[in-house]
LUMKEGU-758489 format. One line per field, with one value per residue (C-alpha): residue number from 1; z, x, y; residue in one letter. Coordinates in Angstrom, 1 decimal. Example, Ala and Ser with C-alpha at 12.3 -4.5 7.8 and 13.67 -1.06 7.14 Angstrom:
2
nr	c(1	2) .
w	c(7.8	7.1) .
u	c(12.3	13.7) .
v	c(-4.5	-1.1) .
rest	c(a	s) .
! end
This chain:
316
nr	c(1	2	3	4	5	6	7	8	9	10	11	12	13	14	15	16	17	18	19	20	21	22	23	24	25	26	27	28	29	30	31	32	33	34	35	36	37	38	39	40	41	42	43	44	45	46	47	48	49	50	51	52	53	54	55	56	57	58	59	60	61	62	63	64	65	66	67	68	69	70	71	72	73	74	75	76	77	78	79	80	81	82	83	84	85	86	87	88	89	90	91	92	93	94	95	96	97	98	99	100	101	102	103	104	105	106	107	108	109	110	111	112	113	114	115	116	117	118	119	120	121	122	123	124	125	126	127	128	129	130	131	132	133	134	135	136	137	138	139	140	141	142	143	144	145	146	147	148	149	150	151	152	153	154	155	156	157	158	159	160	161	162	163	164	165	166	167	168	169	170	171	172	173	174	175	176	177	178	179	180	181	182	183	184	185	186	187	188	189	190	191	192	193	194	195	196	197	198	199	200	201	202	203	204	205	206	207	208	209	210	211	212	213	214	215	216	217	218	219	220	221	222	223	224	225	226	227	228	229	230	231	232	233	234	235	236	237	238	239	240	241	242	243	244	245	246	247	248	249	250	251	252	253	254	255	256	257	258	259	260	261	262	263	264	265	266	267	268	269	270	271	272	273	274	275	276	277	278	279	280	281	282	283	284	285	286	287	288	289	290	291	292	293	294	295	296	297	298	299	300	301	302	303	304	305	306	307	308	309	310	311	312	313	314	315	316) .
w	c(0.0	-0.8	1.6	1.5	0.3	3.6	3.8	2.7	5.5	6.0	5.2	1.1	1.0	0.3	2.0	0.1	1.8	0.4	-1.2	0.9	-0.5	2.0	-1.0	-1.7	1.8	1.8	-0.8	0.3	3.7	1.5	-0.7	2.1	4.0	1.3	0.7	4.6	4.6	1.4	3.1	6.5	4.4	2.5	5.2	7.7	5.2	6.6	4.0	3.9	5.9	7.7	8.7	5.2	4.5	7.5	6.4	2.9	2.9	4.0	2.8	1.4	-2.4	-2.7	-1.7	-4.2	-6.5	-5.8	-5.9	-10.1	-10.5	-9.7	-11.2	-14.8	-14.5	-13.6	-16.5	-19.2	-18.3	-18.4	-21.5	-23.5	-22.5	-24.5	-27.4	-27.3	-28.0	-30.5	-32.1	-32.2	-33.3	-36.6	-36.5	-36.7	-38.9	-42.9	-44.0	-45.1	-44.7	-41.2	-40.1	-41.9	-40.5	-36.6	-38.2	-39.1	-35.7	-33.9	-35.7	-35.2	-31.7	-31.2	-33.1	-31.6	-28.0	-25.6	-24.6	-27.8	-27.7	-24.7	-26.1	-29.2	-27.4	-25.1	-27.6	-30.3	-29.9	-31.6	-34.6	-34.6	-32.8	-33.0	-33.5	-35.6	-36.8	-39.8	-43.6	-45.6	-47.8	-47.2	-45.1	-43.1	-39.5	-36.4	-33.9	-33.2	-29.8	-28.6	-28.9	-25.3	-23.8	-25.6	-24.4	-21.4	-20.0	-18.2	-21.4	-23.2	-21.0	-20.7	-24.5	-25.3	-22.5	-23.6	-27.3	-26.6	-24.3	-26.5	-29.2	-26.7	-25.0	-28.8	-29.2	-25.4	-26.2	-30.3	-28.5	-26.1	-28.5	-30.5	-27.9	-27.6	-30.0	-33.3	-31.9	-29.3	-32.6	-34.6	-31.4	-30.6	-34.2	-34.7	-31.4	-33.6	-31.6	-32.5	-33.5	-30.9	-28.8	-29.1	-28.8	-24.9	-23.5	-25.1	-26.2	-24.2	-20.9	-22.0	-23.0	-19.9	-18.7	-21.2	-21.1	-17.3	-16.3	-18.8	-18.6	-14.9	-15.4	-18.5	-15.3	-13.5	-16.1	-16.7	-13.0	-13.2	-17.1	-15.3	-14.2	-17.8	-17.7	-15.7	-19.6	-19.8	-16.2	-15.3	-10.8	-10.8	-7.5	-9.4	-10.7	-7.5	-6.1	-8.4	-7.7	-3.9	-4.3	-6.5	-3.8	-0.6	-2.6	-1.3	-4.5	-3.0	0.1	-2.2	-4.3	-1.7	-0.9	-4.3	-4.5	-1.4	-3.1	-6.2	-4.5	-2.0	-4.8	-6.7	-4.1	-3.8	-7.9	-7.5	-5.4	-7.8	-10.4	-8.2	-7.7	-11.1	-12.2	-9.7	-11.1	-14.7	-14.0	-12.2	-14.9	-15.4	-12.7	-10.6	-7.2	-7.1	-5.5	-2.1	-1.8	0.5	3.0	3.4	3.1	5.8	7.8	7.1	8.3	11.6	11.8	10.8	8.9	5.7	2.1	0.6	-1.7	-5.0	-4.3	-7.0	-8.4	-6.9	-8.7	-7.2	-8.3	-9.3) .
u	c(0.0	1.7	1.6	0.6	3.0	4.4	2.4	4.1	6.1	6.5	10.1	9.5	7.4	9.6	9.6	10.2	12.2	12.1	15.3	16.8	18.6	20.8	22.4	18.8	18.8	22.5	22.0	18.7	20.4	23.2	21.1	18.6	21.5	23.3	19.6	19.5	22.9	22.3	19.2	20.6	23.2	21.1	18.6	21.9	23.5	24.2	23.2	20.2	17.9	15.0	13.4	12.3	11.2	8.8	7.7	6.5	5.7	2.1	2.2	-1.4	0.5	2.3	-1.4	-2.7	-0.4	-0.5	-4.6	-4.2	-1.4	-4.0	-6.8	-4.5	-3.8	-7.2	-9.1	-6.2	-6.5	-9.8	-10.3	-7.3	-8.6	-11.9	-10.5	-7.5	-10.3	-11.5	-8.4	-7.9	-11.2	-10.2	-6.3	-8.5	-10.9	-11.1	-12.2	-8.1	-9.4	-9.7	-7.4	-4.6	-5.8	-5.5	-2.1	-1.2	-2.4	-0.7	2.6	2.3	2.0	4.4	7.3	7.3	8.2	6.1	7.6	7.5	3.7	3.3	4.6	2.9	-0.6	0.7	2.1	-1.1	-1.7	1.4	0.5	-3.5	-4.1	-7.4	-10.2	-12.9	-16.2	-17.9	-18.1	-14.8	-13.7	-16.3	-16.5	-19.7	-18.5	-20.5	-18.1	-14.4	-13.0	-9.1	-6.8	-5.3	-8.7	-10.2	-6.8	-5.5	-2.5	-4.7	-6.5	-3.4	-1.7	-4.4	-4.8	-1.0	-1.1	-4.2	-3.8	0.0	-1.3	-4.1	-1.5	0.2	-2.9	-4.8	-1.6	-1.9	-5.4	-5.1	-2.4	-5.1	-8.2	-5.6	-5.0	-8.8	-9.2	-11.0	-13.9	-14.6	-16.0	-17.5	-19.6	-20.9	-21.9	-23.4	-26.2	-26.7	-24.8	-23.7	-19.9	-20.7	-22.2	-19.9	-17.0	-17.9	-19.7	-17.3	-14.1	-12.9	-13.8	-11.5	-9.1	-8.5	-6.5	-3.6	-4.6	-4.6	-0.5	0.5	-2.3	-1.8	2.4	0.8	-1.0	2.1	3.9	1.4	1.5	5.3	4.8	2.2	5.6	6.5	3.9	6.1	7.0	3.9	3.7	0.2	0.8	1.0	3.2	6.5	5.5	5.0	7.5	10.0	8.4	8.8	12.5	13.2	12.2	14.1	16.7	16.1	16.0	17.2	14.5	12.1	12.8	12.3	9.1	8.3	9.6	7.8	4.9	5.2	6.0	2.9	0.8	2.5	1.6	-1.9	-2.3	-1.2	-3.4	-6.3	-4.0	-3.6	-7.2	-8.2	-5.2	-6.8	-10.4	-9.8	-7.1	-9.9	-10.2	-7.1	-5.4	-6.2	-5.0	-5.2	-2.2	-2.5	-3.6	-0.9	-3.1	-3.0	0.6	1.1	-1.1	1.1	4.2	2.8	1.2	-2.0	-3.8	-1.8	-3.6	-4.5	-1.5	-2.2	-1.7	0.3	-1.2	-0.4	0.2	0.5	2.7	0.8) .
v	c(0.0	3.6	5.6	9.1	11.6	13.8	17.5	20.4	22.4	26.4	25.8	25.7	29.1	32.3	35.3	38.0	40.5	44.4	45.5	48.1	51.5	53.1	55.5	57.3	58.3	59.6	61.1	63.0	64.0	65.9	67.4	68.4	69.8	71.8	72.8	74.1	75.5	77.6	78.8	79.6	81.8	83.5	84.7	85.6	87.6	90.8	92.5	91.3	94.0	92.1	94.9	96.2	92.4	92.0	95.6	95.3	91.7	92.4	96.1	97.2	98.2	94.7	93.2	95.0	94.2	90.2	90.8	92.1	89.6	86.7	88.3	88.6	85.2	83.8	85.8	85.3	81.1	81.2	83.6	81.4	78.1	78.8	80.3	77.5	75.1	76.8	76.8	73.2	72.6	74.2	73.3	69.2	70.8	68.9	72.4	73.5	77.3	77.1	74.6	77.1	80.4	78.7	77.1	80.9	82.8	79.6	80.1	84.2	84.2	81.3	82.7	86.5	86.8	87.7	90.6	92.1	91.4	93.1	96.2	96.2	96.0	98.5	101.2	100.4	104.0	104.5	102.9	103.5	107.1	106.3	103.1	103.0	101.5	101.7	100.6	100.2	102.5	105.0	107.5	106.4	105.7	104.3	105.7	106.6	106.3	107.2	104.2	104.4	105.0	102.3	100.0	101.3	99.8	96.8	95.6	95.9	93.7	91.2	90.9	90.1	87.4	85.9	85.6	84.8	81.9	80.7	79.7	77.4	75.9	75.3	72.7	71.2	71.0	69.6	66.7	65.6	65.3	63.4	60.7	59.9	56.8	57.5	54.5	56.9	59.5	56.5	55.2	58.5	59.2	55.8	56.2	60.0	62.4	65.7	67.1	69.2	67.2	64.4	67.1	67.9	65.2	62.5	63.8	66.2	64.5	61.5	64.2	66.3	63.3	64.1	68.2	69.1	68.3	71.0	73.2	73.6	74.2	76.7	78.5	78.8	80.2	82.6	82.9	84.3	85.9	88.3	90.1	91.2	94.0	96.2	97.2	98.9	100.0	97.4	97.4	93.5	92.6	92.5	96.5	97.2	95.9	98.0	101.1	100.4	99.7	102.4	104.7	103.2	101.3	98.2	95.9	92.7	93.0	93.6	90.6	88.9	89.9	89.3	85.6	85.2	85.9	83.9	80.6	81.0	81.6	78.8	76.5	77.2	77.3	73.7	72.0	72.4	71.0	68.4	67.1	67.9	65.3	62.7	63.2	62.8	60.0	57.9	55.6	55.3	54.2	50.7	52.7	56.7	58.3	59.1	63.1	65.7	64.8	61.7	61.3	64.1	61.2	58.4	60.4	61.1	57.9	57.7	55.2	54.2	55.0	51.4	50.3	47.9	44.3	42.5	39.3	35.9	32.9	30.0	27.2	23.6) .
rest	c(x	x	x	x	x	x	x	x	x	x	x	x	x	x	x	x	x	x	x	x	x	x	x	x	x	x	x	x	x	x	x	x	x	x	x	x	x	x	x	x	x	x	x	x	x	x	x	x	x	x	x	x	x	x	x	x	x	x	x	x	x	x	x	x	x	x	x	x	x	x	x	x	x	x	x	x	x	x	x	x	x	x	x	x	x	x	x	x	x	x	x	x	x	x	x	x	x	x	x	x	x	x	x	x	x	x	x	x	x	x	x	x	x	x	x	x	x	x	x	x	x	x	x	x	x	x	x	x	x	x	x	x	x	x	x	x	x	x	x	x	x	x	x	x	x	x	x	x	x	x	x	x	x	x	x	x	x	x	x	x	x	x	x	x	x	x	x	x	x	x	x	x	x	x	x	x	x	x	x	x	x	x	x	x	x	x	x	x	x	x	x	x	x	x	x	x	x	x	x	x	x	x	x	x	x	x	x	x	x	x	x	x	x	x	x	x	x	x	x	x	x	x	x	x	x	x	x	x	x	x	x	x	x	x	x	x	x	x	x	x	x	x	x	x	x	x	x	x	x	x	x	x	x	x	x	x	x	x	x	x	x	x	x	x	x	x	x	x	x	x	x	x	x	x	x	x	x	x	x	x	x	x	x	x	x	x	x	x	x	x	x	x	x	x	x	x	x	x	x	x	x	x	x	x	x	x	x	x	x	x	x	x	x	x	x	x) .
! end
């Protein structure tokens, strides 16, 4: 009679033990020291005046100015976004007349600096002394209004940054209607959906996926391109922030104040980013990333954010 073959023991399972790198830590503790040293220099530099920092970093004109700074970036995102879509629209349009004339504003605004937009929107009055409406060619005109009083110095700036951002975004935007598959068009025709329709309720939802990382560093940028309007004297903090200096000659302080500024509001701009990313990514992912939150929880000891489990397969 055979007898039964012995049971298996603990002894043939494996235990998988993590691999351990000592180096990334090393190397984390040098780089966050050199990190801590260069800061430590920087703010006990003695000719670094503390005073004037704590002074103007709440002052009511830099306020002002980081109110107008956000304001300019909010409205030229928001105003750019919209017309950005429009612009892909007809850059993907079969009609060649409007898929060249977004190629052609695309290629305009893409291929001058933006400086050098700023200053043309700002000294139009130069070039136009006045704007008018009415028929072509004839004398009949509606009305006629002063260049710089129809512009001022505000609208001027707004317009460069918005047309000069629209050009970027109608790309960001074209890239991420592309990577929606082309069964994604044919399904939503097929049950008798619109262009339109099929546009916002089918492709650009599955699009935003690809769109939102670089439309939120596009924010950013704008975010930091706001200061460029000190050309055309628009009070944004970093115009401000010049005019304050120039008076007590404290540029450095001032900066500052200014960089201050720019990474708080840089931070805050990024957290939306953030979520958004996490939304649109939720069918994309098995296991979301953990949010800031979260992980601050983990650090201190809280409850852990569920992790993936990798498939087991057992052995026969």
């Amino acid at each position: 009679m055979r007898e039964a073959a012995p049971a298996a023991t603990d002894s043939d399972d494996i235990s998988a033990v993590p691999l351990r790198h000592p180096w990334r830590w090393v190397m984390a503790a040098v780089l966050a020291g050199g990190f801590a040293a260069l800061a430590v220099s920087l703010w006990q530099n003695d000719n670094v005046n503390h005073p004037t920092i704590s002074e103007f970093i709440f002052d009511r004109r830099i306020l002002d100015g980081v109110v107008l700074t956000l304001v300019l970036t909010v409205v030229s995102m928001i105003i750019s976004t919209i017309l950005a879509v429009v612009l892909a629209v007809m850059r993907l349009s079969n009609n060649p007349v409007m898929s060249a004339l977004a190629w052609l504003y695309i290629w305009a605004f893409r291929g001058t600096p933006l400086l050098i937009q700023i200053v043309f929107w700002g000294y139009l009055g130069l070039l136009y002394a006045q704007i008018s409406l009415g028929i072509p060619f004839t004398d009949f005109t509606i009305f006629t209004v002063d260049t710089n009083t129809l512009i001022p110095a505000f609208a001027a700036g707004l317009l460069a940054l918005t047309l000069n951002q629209a050009a970027y975004s109608a790309e960001i935007v074209r890239a991420g209607m592309l990577s929606v598959d082309e069964g994604q068009y044919e399904a939503a025709y097929s049950v008798g959906m619109s262009p339109g329709f099929t546009l916002f309720k089918v492709v650009l939802p599955q699009a935003m996926r690809v769109i939102i990382p670089p439309m939120g560093n596009e924010t950013i940028s704008m975010l930091k391109n706001t200061s460029l309007l000190s050309v055309i004297a628009v009070l944004e903090i970093y115009t401000v922030a010049t005019q304050i200096s120039s008076q007590n000659l404290r540029q450095v302080e001032l900066l500052i104040v200014v960089s201050c500024w720019y990474l708080f509001l840089t931070s805050v701009l990024s957290v939306p980013q953030y979520y958004l990313e996490r939304h649109f990514g939720r069918g994309n992912a098995r296991s979301l990333p953990p949010t800031p939150i979260a992980r601050v929880r983990a650090v201190l000891g809280g409850p852990r954010w569920p992790r993936p489990t990798p498939e087991r397969t057992d052995a026969s």
